[in-house]
N, C-alpha and C positions, 0 to 999 in steps of 0.2 A: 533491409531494415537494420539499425542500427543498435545497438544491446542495449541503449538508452530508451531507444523506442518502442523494442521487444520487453524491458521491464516497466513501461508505463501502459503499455498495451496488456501486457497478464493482471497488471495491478487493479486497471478501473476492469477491462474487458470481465477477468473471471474472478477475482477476489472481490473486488465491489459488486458490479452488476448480476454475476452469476452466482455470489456468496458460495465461490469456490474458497474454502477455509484448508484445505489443503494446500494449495497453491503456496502458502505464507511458507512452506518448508524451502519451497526452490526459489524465491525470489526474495526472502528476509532470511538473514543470520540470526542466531538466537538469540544473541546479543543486543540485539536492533533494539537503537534508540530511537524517543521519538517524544516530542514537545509533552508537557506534563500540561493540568488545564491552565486557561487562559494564559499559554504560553508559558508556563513559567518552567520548575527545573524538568529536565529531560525525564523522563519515564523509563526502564529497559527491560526487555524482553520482547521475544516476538511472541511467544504464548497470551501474555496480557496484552499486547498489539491486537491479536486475531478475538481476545474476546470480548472488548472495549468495543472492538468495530463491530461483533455479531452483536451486542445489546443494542448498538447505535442502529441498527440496519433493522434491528427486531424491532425496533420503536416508529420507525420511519421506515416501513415495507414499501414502498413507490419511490423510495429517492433510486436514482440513476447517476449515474456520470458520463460525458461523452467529451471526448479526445479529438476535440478539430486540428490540431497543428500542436507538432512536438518542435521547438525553439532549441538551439541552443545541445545538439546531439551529439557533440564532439567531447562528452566527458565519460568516464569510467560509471558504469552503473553498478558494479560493482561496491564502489564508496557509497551506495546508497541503503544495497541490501543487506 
């Protein structure tokens, strides 16, 4: 597996679906930017990242994600986190 694949597998697998809120330390810098609403200016932090998605997740208890084919694994996952 590929570190592209290893960081989208912790992302849905245990920070989405298992609202592992830990996990945000080893896979986002703290830094981590991320689309502000309806796309507009970037947002930063990963503290406000993890608890954006724990209100989102506390509101919609049954949403899931599922990972059928990872595209495209030849880049740095790094640039992501």
């Amino acid at each position: 597996m590929t570190e592209a694949a290893e960081f989208v597998r912790l992302y849905v697998e245990e920070f989405i679906n298992k609202r592992n809120w830990q996990i945000a330390e080893q896979i986002f810098r703290p830094e981590f930017l991320y689309p502000g609403p309806n796309g507009g200016v970037a947002r930063a932090g990963r503290d406000l990242y993890v608890n954006g998605s724990a209100g989102f997740l506390q509101a919609f208890p049954d949403w899931r994600a599922e990972v059928r084919d990872v595209v495209g694994e030849d880049f740095d996952a790094g640039e992501l986190a």
